[in-house]
C-alpha positions as CSV (number, residue, x, y, z in Angstrom):
1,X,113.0,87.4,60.9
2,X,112.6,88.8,57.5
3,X,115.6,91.6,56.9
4,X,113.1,94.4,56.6
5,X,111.8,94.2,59.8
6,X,112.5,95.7,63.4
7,X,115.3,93.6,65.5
8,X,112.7,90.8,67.7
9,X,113.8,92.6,70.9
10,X,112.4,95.9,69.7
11,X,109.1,94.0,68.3
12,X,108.8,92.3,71.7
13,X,109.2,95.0,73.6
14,X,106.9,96.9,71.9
15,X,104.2,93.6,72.0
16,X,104.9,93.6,75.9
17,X,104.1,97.2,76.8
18,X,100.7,97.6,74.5
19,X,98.8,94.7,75.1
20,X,99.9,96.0,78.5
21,X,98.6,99.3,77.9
22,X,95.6,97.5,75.9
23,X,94.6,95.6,79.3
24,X,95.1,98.8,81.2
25,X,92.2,100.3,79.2
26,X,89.9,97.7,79.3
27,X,90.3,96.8,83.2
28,X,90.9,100.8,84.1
29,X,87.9,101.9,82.1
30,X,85.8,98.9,83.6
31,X,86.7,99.8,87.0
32,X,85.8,103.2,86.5
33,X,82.7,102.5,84.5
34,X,81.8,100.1,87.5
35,X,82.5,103.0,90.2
36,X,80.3,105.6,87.9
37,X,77.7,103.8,86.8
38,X,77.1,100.8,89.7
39,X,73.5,100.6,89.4
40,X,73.2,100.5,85.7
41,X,74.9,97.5,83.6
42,X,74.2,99.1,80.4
43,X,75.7,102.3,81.0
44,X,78.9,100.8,82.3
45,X,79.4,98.4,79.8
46,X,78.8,101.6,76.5
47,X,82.0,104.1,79.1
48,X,84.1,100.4,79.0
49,X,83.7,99.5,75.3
50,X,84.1,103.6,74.5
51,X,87.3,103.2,76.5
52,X,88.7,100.2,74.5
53,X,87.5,101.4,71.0
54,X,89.5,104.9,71.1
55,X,92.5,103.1,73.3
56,X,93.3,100.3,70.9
57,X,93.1,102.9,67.8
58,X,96.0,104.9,69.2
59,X,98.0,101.6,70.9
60,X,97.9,100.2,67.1
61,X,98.9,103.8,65.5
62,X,101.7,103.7,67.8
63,X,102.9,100.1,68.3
64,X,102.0,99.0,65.0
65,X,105.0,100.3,62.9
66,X,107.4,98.0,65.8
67,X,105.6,95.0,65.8
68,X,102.2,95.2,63.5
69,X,100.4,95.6,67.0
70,X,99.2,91.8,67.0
71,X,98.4,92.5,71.3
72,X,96.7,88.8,70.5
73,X,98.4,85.3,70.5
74,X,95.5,84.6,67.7
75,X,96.6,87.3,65.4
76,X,100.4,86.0,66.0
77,X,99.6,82.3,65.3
78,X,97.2,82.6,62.6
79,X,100.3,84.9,61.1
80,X,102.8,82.0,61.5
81,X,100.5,79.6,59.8
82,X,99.8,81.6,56.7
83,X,103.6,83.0,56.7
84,X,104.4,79.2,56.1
85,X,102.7,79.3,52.7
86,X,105.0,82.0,51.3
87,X,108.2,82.2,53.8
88,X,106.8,85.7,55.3
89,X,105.4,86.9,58.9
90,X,106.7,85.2,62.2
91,X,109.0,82.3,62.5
92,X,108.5,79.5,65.4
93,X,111.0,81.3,67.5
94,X,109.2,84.6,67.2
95,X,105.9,83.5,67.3
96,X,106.6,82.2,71.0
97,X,108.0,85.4,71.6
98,X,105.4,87.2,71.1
99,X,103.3,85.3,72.7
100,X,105.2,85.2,76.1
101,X,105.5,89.0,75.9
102,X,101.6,89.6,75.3
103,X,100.8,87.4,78.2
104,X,103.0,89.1,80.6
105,X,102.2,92.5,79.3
106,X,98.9,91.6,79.7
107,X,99.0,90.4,83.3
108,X,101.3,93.7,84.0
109,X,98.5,96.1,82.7
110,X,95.8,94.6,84.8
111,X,98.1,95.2,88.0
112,X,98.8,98.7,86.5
113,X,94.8,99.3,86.3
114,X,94.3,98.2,89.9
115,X,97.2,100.7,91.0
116,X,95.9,102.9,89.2
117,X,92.5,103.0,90.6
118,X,94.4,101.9,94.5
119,X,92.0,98.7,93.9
120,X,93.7,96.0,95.4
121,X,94.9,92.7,92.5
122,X,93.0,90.0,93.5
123,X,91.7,86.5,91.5
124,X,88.6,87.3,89.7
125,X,85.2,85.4,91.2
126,X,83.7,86.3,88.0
127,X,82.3,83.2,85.7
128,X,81.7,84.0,82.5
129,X,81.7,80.2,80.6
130,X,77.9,79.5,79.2
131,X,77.8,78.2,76.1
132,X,76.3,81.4,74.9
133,X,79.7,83.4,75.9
134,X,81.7,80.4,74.2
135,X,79.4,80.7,71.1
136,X,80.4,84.6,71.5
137,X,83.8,84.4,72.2
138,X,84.0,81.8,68.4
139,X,82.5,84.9,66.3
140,X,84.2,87.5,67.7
141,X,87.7,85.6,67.6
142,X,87.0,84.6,63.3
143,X,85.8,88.1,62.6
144,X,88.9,89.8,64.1
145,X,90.8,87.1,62.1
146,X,88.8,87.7,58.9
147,X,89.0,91.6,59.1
148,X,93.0,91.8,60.6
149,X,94.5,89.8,57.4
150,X,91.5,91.2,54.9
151,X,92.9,94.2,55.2
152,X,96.3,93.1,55.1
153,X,95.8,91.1,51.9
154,X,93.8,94.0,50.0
155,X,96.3,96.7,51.1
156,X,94.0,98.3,53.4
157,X,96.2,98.4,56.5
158,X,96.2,102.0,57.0
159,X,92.8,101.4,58.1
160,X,93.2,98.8,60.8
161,X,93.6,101.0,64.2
162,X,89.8,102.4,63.3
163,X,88.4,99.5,61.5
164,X,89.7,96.9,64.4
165,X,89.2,99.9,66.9
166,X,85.2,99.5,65.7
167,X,84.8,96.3,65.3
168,X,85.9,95.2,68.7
169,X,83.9,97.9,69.9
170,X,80.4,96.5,68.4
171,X,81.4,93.3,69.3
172,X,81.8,94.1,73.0
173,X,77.5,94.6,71.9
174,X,76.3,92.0,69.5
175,X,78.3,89.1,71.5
176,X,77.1,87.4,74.7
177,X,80.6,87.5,76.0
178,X,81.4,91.1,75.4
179,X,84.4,89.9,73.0
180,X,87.4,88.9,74.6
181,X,88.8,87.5,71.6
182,X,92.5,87.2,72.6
183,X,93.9,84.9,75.3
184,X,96.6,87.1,76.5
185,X,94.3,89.8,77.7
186,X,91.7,86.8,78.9
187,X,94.4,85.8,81.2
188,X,95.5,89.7,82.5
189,X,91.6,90.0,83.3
190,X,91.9,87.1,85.6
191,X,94.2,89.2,88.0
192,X,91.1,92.0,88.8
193,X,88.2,90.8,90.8
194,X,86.3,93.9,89.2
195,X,83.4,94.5,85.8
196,X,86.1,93.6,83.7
197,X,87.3,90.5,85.4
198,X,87.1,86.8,84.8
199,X,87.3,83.7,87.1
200,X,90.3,81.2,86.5
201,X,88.0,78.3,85.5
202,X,86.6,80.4,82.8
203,X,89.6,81.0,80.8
204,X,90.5,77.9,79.5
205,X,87.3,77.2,77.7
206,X,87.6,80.9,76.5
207,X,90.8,80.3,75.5
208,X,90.0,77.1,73.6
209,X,86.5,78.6,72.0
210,X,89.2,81.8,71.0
211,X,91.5,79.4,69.5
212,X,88.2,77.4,67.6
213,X,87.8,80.9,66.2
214,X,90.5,81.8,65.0
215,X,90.7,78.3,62.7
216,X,87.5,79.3,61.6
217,X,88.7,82.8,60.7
218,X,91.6,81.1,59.2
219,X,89.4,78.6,57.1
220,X,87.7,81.8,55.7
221,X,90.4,83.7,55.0
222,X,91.6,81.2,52.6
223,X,88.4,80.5,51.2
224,X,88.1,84.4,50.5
225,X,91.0,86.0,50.2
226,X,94.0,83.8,48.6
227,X,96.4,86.5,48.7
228,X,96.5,86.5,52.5
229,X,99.2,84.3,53.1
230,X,101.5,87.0,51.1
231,X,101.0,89.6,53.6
232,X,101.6,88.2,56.5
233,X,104.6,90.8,57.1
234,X,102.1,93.5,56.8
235,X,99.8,92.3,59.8
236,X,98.2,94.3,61.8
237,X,100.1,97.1,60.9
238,X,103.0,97.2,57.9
239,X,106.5,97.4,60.1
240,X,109.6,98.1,59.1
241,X,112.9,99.0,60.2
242,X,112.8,102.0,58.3
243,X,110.0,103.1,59.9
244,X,111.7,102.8,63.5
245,X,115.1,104.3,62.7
246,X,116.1,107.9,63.0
C-alpha cells in the first residue's frame, strides 16, 4: 500500500458496501421497473439503466476518495497490472482483497434488493449466454477499461462518477447484453430470479468474455495512453488519506 493512501481495511470496507449498494440499484430498480412496466421490455429496461446511471454517479462521488470506487474486479486487476510498470496502485495482497470484498458486497446488495422489495432470494432461471451477449459483454468490459484509466492518465478524474455514470448507461443500450461488465455484480445478480437476474450457467462465460475485455481494454490503453501505468493510484477516483481524515 502506497503511504498516501487510506489503511486497506477502510478501502475494503468501503469496496464491500458500494458495489453492495451498486447491486442494490441495479437489481432494486430492475425489480421495480419489472413490477411498473411488465408488459413493456423497453420501458423497463430505460427506469433500470436511469436507476444505475444516477446511482453509480453518487456511489463513486462518495466511495471514491476511500478506495477509487473500483466496485469491479476488472478495474482492480487491470490496476495491479499497470501498477507493476511503475510500483503504484494495488499490490497482490490488496488486489485479492478487493476482490473478495466486491463479490461479497455484491451478493449482499442483491439480498438487500429482494428485502427491499419482500421478493424472496432465489437462483436466477434467467440465460443470458449467446454469443451476441458475450460479443456485448467484450465491448462494454474494454470501453469501461479504456475510459476508467483514460481519465486517470490525462488527469480527468474529477469526471469519472458522470462520464462512467453515462457510459455504462448507453451501454446498458448499444450492447446485446445490457452491460454487465464486472464479475462481482454478474455473480450478486445470480442470487435474484427477477429482470435483472442471471442463471448460474451464464456467469462463467460472462465472466471469462468480461475478463477477454478487459485485456483488450488493457492492450489499448497502452497502445494509446503510455502514461497510464503512472496513475494507477488515481483510479477510479484519486484517494487519499488526507482526504478521509478529520
Amino acid at each position: 500500500m502506497t503511504s498516501h493512501q487510506p489503511p486497506l481495511w477502510r478501502r475494503a470496507v468501503a469496496e464491500l458496501i458500494g458495489t453492495a449498494l451498486l447491486v442494490s440499484i441495479v437489481v432494486g430498480s430492475g425489480i421495480a421497473a419489472q413490477q411498473l412496466s411488465p408488459h413493456d421490455v423497453g420501458l423497463a429496461l430505460l427506469e433500470n439503466s436511469t436507476a444505475t446511471v444516477l446511482g453509480l454517479a453518487v456511489l463513486i462521488l462518495v466511495f471514491g476518495p476511500v478506495s477509487g470506487a473500483h466496485f469491479n474486479p476488472v478495474v482492480s486487476a487491470v490496476d495491479w497490472i499497470l501498477g507493476r510498470r511503475t510500483g503504484s496502485g494495488l499490490s497482490l495482497p490488496e488486489l485479492g482483497t478487493y476482490v473478495a470484498a466486491q463479490t461479497v458486497g455484491a451478493v449482499g446488495g442483491s439480498v438487500l434488493a429482494n428485502a427491499m422489495f419482500e421478493v424472496g432470494t432465489s437462483i436466477s432461471g434467467k440465460d443470458r449466454a449467446s454469443g451476441g451477449h458475450l460479443l456485448g459483454e467484450v465491448v462494454a468490459t474494454a470501453g469501461l477499461i479504456v475510459l476508467i484509466f483514460a481519465l486517470a492518465a490525462t488527469k480527468r478524474g474529477v469526471l469519472a462518477a458522470p462520464a462512467v455514470g453515462a457510459y455504462i448507461g448507453a451501454a446498458y443500450w448499444f450492447t446485446s447484453s445490457t452491460s454487465f461488465a464486472n464479475p462481482a455484480v454478474t455473480v450478486g445478480r445470480i442470487f435474484s430470479d427477477t429482470f435483472a437476474g442471471i442463471a448460474p450457467t451464464s456467469v462463467p462465460p460472462y465472466v471469462l468474455a468480461q475478463v477477454v475485455g478487459a485485456a483488450v481494454g488493457l492492450g489499448l490503453l497502452v497502445l494509446l495512453f503510455p502514461s497510464a501505468a503512472r496513475a494507477a493510484d488515481d483510479v477510479v477516483l484519486p484517494h487519499s488519506i488526507e482526504a478521509t481524515n478529520p
